[in-house]
C-alpha positions as CSV (number, residue, x, y, z in Angstrom):
1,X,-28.3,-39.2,34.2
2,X,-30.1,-36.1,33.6
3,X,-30.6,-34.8,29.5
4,X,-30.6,-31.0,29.0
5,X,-34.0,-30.8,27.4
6,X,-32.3,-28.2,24.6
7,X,-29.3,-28.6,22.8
8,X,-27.8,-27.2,20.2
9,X,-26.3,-29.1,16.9
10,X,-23.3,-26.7,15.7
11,X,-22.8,-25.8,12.7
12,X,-20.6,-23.8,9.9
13,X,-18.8,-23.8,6.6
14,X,-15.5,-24.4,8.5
15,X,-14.1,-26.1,11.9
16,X,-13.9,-22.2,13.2
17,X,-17.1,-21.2,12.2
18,X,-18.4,-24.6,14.4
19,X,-16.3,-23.5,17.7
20,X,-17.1,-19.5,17.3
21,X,-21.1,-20.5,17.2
22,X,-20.7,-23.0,20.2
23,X,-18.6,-20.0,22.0
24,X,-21.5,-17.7,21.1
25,X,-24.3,-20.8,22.4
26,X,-22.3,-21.6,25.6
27,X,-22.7,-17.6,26.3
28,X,-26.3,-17.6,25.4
29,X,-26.5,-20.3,28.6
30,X,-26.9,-23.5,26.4
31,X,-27.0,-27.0,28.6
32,X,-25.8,-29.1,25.8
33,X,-23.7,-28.7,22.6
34,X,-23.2,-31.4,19.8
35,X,-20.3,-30.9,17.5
36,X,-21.2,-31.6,14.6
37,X,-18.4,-32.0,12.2
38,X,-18.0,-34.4,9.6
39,X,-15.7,-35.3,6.5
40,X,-12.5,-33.7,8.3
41,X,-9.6,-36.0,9.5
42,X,-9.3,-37.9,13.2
43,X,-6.6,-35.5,14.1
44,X,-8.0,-32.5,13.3
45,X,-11.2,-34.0,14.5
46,X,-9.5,-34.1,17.5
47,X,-7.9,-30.7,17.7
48,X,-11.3,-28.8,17.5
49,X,-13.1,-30.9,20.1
50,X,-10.5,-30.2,22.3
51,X,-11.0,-26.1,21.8
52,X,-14.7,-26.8,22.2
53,X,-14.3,-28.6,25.4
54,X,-12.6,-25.9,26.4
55,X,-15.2,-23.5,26.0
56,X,-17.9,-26.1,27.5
57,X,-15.7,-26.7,30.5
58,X,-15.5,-22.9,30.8
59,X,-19.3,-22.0,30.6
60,X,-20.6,-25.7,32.2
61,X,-22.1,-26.8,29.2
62,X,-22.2,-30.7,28.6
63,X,-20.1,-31.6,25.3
64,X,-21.3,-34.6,23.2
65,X,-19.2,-35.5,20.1
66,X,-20.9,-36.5,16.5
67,X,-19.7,-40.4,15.8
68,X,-16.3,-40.3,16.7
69,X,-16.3,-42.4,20.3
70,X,-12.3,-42.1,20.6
71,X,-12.3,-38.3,20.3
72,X,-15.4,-37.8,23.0
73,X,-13.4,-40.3,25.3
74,X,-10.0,-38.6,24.6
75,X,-11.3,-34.2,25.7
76,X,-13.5,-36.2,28.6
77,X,-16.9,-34.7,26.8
78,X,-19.9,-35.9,28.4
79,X,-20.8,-38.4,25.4
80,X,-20.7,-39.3,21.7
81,X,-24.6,-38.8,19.4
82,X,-24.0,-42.2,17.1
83,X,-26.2,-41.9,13.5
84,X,-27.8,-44.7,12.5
85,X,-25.2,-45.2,10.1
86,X,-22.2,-45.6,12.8
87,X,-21.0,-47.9,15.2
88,X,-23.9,-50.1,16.9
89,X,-24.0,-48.1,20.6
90,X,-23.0,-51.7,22.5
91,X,-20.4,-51.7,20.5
92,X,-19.1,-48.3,21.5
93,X,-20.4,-48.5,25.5
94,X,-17.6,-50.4,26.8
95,X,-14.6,-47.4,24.6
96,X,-16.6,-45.4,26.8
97,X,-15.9,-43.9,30.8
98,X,-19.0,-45.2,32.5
99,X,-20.0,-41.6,33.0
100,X,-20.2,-40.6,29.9
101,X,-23.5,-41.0,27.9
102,X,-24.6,-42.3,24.5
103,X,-27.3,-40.6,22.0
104,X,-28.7,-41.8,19.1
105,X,-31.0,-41.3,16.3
106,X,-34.2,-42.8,15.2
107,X,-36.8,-42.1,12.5
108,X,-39.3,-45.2,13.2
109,X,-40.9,-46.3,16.1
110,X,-38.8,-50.0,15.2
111,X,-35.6,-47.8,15.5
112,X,-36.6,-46.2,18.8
113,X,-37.0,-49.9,20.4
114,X,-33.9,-51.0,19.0
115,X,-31.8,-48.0,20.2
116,X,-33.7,-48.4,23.5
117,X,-32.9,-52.3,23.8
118,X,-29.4,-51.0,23.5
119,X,-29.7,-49.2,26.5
120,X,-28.8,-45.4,24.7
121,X,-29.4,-42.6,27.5
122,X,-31.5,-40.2,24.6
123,X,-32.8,-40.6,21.1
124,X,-33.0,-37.9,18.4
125,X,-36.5,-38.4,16.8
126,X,-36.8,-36.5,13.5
127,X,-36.7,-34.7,11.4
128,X,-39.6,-33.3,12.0
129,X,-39.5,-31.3,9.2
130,X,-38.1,-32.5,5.5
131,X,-34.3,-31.5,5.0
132,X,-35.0,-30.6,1.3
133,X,-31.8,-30.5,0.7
134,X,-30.8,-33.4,1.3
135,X,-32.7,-36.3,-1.2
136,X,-31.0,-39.4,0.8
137,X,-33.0,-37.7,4.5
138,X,-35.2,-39.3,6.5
139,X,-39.1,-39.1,6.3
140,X,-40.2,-35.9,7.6
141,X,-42.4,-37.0,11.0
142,X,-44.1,-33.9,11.7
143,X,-46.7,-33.7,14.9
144,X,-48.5,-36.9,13.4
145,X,-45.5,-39.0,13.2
146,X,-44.3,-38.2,16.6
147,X,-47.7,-38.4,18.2
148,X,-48.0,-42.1,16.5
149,X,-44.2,-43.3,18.3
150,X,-45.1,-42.0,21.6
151,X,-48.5,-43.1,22.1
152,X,-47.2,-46.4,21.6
153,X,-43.6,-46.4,22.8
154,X,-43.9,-45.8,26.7
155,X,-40.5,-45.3,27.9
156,X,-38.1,-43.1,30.5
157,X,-35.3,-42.7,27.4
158,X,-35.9,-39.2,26.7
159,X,-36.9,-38.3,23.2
160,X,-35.4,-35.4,21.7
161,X,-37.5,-33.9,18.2
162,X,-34.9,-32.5,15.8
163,X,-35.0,-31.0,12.1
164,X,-36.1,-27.9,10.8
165,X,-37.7,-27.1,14.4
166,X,-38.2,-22.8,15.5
167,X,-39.6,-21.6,18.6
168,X,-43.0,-21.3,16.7
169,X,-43.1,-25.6,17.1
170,X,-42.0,-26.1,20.7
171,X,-45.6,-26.0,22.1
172,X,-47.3,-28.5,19.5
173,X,-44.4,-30.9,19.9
174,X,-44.1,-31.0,23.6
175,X,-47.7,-32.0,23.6
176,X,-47.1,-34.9,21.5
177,X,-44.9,-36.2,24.8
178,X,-41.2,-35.6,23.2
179,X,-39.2,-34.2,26.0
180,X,-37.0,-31.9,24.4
181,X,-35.4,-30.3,21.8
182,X,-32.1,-30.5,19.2
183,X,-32.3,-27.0,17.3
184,X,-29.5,-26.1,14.8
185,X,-30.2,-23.7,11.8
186,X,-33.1,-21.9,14.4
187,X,-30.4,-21.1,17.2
188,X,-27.7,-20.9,14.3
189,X,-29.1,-17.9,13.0
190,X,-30.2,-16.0,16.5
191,X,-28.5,-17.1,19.8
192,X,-31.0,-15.1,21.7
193,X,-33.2,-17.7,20.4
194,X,-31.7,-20.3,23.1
195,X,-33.5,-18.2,26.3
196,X,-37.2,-18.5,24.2
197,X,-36.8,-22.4,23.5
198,X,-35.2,-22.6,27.3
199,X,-38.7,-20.8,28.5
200,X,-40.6,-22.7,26.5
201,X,-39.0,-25.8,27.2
202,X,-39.5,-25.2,30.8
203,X,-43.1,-24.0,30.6
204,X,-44.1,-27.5,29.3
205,X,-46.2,-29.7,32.3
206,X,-46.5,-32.1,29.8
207,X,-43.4,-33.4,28.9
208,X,-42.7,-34.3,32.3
209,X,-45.9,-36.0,32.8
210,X,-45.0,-38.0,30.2
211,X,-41.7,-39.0,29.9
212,X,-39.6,-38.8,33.6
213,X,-36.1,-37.9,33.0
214,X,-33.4,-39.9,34.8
């Protein structure tokens, strides 16, 4: 199974805002988009994700759901991104099509083992940067942290850096050997955005050297 190396984390103050920025992110030639909705009923949960698989299907961009397992099996996305806070991912795995792929996120290099003893198929690493507003966040990592995680933690799960992260970053963090990106607010506020992380991304000798995708 092969991990886009970007993808993007949608986001908006309503369940139309969330489907007209993944429209505008599938067009800007996105591999991967995360929907990212929260605090809004299973059904309606449900509705949206099917409108977004929609425009996935349409552009061939890979759909993962946030958390809800039964909504990413039920529009056939390509997997579910579990918090740390949800459902244990072997728990989930067998809900699941054997195709479709489970993501996590980690903030510790005890949480990256863990999630990879669960056999996950990509961890979110983060934030790099601290969500100031947001008191109950995670630790900010920043280049130390994930140069600490990785020079210890050898493994073929790719590790994607998230939080707070602009195209200014991408070559400091693909040196510390994470292999790719999750970008909201950055793509969020310019979709032309997506083509400089893609170059980037791609320019990066390093990533691959040190972390072989499956």
């Amino acid at each position: 199974m092969v991990i886009p190396k970007l993808h993007y984390i949608s986001e908006g103050n309503t369940p139309e805002e969330h489907l007209q920025h993944i429209q505008r992110a599938c067009t800007s030639g996105v591999e991967l988009v995360q929907l990212n909705l929260h605090n809004i009923q299973e059904d309606q949960l449900l509705e949206v994700a099917k409108s977004a698989r929609e425009i996935t299907f349409h552009f061939q961009t890979r759909l993962v759901i946030s958390e809800n397992y039964k909504v990413a099996k039920a529009v056939k996305a390509e997997g579910v991104h579990l918090e740390q806070s949800d459902l244990c991912p072997t728990v989930v795995r067998p809900h699941l099509h054997s195709w479709q792929m489970i993501g996590s996120t980690a903030n510790t290099l005890q949480d990256c083992e863990a999630l990879i003893a669960k056999e996950v198929d990509y961890i979110n690493l983060g934030p790099f940067r601290s969500e100031l507003t947001n008191e109950a966040a995670s630790p900010a990592l920043g280049l130390k942290g994930y140069t600490a995680i990785t020079d210890i933690l050898h493994t073929e799960t790719p590790l994607i850096g998230f939080g707070g992260i602009t195209t200014d970053d991408v070559k400091a963090i693909l040196e510390t050997g994470i292999s790719g990106l999750a970008v909201s607010e950055a793509i969020t506020q310019n979709f032309d955005s997506i083509k400089t992380f893609q170059h980037l991304l791609s320019a990066s000798v390093i990533a691959e050297q040190r972390h072989t995708f499956k």
